[in-house]
Structure formats: C-alpha cells, structure tokens
C-alpha positions in Angstrom: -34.4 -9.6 -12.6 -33.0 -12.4 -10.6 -29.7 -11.6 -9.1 -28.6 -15.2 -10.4 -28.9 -14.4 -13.9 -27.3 -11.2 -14.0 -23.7 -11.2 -15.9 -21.5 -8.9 -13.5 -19.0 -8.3 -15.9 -21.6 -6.4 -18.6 -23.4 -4.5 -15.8 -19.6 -2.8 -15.2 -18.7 -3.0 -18.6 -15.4 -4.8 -18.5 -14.5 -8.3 -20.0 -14.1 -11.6 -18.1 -10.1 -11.4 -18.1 -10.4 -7.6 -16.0 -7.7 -7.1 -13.5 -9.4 -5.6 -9.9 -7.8 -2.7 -11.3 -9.7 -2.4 -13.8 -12.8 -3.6 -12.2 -12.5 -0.8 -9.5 -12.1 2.0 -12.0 -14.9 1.1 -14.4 -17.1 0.9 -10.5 -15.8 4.7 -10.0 -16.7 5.7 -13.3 -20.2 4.3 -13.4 -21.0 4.7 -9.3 -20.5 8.4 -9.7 -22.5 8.5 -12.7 -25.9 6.6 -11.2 -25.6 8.2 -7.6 -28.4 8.9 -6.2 -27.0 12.2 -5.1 -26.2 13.1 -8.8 -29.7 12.0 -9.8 -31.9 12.9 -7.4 -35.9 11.4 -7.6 -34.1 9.0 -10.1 -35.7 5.3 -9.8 -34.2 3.7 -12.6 -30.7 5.9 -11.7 -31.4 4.3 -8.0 -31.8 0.9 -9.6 -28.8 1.0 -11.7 -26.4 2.1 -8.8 -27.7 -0.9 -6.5 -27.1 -3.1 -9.5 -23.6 -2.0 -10.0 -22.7 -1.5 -6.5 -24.0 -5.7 -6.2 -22.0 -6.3 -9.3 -18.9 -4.8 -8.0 -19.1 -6.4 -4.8 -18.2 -9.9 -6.6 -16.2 -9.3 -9.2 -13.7 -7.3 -6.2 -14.0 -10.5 -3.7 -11.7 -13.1 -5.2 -13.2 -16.0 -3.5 -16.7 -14.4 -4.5 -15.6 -13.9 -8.6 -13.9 -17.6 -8.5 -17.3 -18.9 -7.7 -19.3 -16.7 -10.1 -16.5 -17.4 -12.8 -17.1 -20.9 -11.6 -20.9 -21.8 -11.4 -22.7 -18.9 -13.4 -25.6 -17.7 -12.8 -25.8 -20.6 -9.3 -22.6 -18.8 -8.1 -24.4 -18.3 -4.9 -25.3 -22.1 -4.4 -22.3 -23.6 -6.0 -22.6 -26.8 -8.2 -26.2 -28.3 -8.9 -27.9 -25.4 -6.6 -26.2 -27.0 -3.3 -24.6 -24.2 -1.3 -20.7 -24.3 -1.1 -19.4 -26.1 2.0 -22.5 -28.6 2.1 -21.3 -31.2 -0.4 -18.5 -32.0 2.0 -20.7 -33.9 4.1 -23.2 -36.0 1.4 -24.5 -39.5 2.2 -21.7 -42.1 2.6 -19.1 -40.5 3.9 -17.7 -40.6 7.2 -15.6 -38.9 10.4 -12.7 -40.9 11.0 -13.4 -43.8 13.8 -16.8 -44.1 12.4 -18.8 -46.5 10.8 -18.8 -47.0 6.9 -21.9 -46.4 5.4 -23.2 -44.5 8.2 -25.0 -41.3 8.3 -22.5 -37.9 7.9 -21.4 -36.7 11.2 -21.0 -32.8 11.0 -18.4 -31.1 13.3 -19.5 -27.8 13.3 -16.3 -26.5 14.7 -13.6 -28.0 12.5 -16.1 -27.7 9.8 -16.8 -24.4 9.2 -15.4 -22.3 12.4 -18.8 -22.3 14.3 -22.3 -23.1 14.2 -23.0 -19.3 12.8 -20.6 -19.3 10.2 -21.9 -22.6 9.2 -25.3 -22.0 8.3 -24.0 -18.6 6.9 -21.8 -21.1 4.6 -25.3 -22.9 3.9 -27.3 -19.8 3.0 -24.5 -18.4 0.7 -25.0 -15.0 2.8 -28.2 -15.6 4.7 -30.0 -13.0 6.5 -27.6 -13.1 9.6 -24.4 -13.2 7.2 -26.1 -10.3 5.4 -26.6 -8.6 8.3 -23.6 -8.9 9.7 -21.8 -7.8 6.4 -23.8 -5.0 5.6 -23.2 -3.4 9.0 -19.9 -4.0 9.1 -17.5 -0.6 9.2 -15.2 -0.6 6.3 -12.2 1.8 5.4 -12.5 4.2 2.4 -10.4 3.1 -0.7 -6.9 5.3 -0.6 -6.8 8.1 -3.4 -4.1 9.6 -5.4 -3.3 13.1 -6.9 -0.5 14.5 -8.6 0.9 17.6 -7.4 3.0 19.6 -9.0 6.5 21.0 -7.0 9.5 23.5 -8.1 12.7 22.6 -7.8 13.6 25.2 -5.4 10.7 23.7 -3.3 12.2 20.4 -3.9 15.8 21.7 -2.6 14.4 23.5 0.3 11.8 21.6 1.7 9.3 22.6 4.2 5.6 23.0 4.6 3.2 23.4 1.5 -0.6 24.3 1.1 -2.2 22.3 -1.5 -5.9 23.0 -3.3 -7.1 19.7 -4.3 -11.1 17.7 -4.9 -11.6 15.9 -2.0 -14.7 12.8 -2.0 -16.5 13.9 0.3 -19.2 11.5 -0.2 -19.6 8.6 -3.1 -19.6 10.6 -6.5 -18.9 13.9 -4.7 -15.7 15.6 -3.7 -15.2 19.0 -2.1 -12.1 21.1 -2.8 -10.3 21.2 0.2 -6.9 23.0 1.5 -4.4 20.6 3.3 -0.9 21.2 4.5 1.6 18.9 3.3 5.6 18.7 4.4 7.6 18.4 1.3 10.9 16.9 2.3 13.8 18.5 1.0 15.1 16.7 -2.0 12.3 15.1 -2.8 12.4 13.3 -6.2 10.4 13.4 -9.5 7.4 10.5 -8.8 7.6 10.5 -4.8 4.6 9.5 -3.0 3.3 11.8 -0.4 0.9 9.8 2.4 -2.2 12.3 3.9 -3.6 10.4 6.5 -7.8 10.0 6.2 -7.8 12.0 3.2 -9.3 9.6 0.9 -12.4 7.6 -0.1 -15.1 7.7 2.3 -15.9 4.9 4.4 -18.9 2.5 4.6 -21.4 2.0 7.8 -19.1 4.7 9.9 -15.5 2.9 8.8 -12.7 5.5 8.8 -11.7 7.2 5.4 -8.9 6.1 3.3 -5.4 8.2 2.8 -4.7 10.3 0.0 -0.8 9.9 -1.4 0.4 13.3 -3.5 2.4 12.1 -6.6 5.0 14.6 -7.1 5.6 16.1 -10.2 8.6 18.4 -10.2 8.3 21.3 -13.1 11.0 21.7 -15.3 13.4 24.1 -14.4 14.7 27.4 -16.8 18.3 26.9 -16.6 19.0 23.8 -14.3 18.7 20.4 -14.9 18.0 17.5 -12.5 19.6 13.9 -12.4 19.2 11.9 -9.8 20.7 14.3 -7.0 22.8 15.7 -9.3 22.6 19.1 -10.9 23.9 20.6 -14.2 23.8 24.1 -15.9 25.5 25.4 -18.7 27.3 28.6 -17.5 28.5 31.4 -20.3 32.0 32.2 -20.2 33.2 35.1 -22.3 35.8 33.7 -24.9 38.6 35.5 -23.6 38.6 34.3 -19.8 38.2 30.5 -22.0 41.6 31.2 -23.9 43.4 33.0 -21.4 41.3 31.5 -18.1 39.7 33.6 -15.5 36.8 33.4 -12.7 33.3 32.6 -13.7 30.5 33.1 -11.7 27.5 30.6 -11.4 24.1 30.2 -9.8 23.6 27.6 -7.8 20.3 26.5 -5.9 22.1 27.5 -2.7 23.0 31.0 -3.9 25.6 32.3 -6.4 29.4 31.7 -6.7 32.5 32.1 -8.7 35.0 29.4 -9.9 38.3 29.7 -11.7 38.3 28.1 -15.3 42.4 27.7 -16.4 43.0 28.9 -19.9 42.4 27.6 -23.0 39.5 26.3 -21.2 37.2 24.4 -24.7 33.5 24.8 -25.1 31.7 22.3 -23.6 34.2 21.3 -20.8 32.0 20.2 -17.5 33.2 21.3 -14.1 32.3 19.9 -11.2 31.3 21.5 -7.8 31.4 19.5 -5.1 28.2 19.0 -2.7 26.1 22.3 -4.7 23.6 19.9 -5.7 20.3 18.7 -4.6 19.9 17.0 -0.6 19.7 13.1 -0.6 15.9 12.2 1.2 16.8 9.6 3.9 15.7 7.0 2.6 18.3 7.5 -0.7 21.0 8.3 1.2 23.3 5.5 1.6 25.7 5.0 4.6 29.2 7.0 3.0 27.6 9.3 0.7 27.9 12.6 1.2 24.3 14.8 2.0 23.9 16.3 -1.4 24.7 15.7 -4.4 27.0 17.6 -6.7 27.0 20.8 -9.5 28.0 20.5 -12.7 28.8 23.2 -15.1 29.4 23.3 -18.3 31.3 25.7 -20.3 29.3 27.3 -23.2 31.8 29.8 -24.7 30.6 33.5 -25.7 31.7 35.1 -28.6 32.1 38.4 -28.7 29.8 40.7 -30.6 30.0 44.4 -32.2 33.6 44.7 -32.3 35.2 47.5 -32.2 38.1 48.5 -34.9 40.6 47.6 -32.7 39.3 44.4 -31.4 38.9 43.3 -34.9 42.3 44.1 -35.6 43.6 42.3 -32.3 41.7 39.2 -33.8 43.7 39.5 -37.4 46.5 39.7 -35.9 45.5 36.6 -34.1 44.4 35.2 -37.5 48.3 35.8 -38.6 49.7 34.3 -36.3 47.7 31.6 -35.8 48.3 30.7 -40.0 51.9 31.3 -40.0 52.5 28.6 -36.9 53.5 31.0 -33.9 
C-alpha cells in the first residue's frame, strides 16, 4: 500500500486527538508485539512492525503530524502535491531590489540553511535526507520502575541491590541486578536516576536512563508525614492517672519519656528531632535535620484483676461518686 494513503492514527490504534503520550505507549505495546525477534520467520509480523515503526515516526515528530494532520494522505508533498518549502518561491514573486514580475530568485542560504537541506526540503526526505536520518545515532527513550523501600531503609539510607526487567533489545528485556544509593529520608514518590539503564538506542546511540519510583511500604506501628513520625505508645492506666516513664520505639532505637499524671487517652507528645532525616533538597535553610516523634497516648486497662485490685477500684468507685 502506498505510504500516502495509510491513516497513522489506525495503524497505532489511537484517535486523532492522542497526546505523544499516548502515542508512545500504544508504539510499545504493539512494537513488542510484531518484533521480529518475538516472531521469528514472520513476514506479515515483519511487515506490520515496519508499518508501525513508519507510523510512529510521524505521529511523534510534531512538525511531521502537523503536516499529516494538515494535508492527508499528501503530507509528504504538502498542499496540491508541491513539497513544503517550494511554494515560497512560485512565479511572480520577487527578492527585494529585484524586478517585478521577474523570475524567482532562490537564495539557498537564507532559504533553507544550505543547498543540502534545500533539496532535502524539496524531496520531503529524499534519499540523502533519508540517509542521513536513518544513520543517525539516537538515545534510547528513559524507562521507569517502581521500587518498593522500608521505612527503616528510607531512615537509614545507603546502598541497595535491586532485581528489575531490563530492554535489552526492542520487545526484550533481561532481568538485571543494579546497585542503587537510597538517600536517607527519601520520600514516598521520589525519583531515582540510573544512568544508561533504559531503552536501547538506535544506529549505536547511547541508552536512555532508568528513574526508580519509590514506593515506601507501610510500616506496622509507625506512621509517616512528611518528615514527621507518629506512634501510638500503650501506657498502663495507672502511670496515666498517677504519671510515670513510658518507654517508646523510635526508628533511631528505643527510649523512655515521663508522662505527668492524670495524663488522658489520646494526648500526643512530642519528641524533638526522633523523626525521619530531611533529603537536601527538602531541607530548608533553619530547619532542623530531622524531623520530629510524636506519640500518642493509648491508655491500657488493666485485665484479670485480682480481689484486691478490684476492691482498690470500688473504693475508687466511692469516692469518686460521693465527690472526694
């Protein structure tokens, strides 16, 4: 079939309003389901990859898919089959200081950089433009993987192997191990850069990076805002009425802190700078390097009493009912 004719949009799938995004995903999808590679001895599998790898290559050019949008199935030629850049000189027009009426003078410099690039202009790729496109290195597209971190790996920091699929070559990935640093205090969503770890490139261009989305997992017994860290922490209810020390587990290691008395369920305590490390790009000028602990009082009531205890506790009741 003509290569004129073709609609570009159908042969990927996607509708004439696409974003590139969507464009370049539907081209993965389909480019690792006609490889050659995957479909070895394939013709019509062959055929099909050519014809979406040609497709692609407009509708990801924005000059290219303005044209095509443009002119249809003469994108390559422009308006009434005359290639784009040529209508600039037709009959009648003239450079300035020259004659009216006279024949177009073409200056092949201002006009369309030089005398190459000119005729490529003409041609709509030519055989030297083709050429010189096709053989052209060009950097593999970047890829992205989510990875998921603890939060104690988050806190600490430091080196960490990852397993992950790896293209190796188009429609084929490898899994690989790579060593990435994981900055302490690294947030939820953070994007991780692994130099030459993506796409492949084309005609011996250099591969494109890979960027690790973190995903932190959620922790047992700590929760995470921002730098900030809170835990409920069980205190017995007699240290709540009458106060006492109450010991808590930090990220950092464990700890006691003194509640005063009569201390209510649900009061939040703040320790100062137990929380997670501020990355350096967070951190602003005066804040501190870490954030801060927060614990909150969840009181325990007793269980199995013994005969006395219950006793103490209806004695309490007495009290309590006759006002002291």
């Amino acid at each position: 079939m003509d290569t004129r004719t073709k609609d570009y949009y159908k042969i990927l799938g996607v509708g004439r309003s696409a974003s590139e995004k969507d464009i370049k995903a539907a081209y993965r999808k389909l480019a690792r389901k006609y490889h050659p590679d995957v479909n070895p001895g394939d013709k019509s599998a062959e055929d099909r990859f050519k014809e979406i790898g040609e497709a692609y290559e407009v509708l990801s050019d924005p000059e290219k898919r303005r044209r095509y949008d443009q002119f249809g199935s003469g994108w390559a030629r422009g308006p009434q089959g005359v290639p784009p850049g040529w209508e600039v000189f037709r009959q009648g027009q003239r450079r300035p200081g020259g004659p009216a009426g006279a024949a177009p003078t073409i200056d092949f410099e201002t006009a369309a950089g030089d005398l190459g690039e000119f005729f490529d202009s003409l041609l709509g790729r030519g055989a030297r433009g083709a050429t010189r496109t096709a053989t052209r290195p060009r950097a593999g597209e970047d890829l992205e993987q989510e990875v998921s971190v603890t939060l104690e790996e988050a806190y600490n920091g430091g080196l960490r192997e990852f397993v992950i699929d790896v293209p190796t070559t188009p429609g084929a990935t490898a899994r690989e191990r790579i060593e990435v640093k994981i900055p302490p205090g690294v947030r939820d969503g953070t994007r991780l850069r692994v130099a030459g770890k993506g796409h492949p490139g084309s005609n011996a261009g250099p591969r494109g990076d890979l960027y690790l989305r973190i995903r932190l997992k959620p922790h047992e017994r700590l929760e995470r805002r921002g730098d900030d860290l809170y835990a409920d922490v069980a205190v017995p209810l007699v240290d709540a009425v009458l106060g006492g020390e109450v010991e808590v587990h930090t990220l950092s290691g464990s700890g006691t802190f003194r509640i005063p008395p009569e201390t209510q369920n649900g009061k939040t305590f703040r320790l100062t700078g137990q929380g997670m490390p501020r990355m350096g790009g967070a951190r602003e000028a005066d804040a501190p390097p870490r954030g801060d602990f927060y614990a909150r009082v969840r009181v325990v009531l007793p269980e199995r009493l013994s005969d006395r205890e219950r006793q103490l506790f209806e004695e309490l009741k007495k009290v309590r009912r006759e006002g002291g």
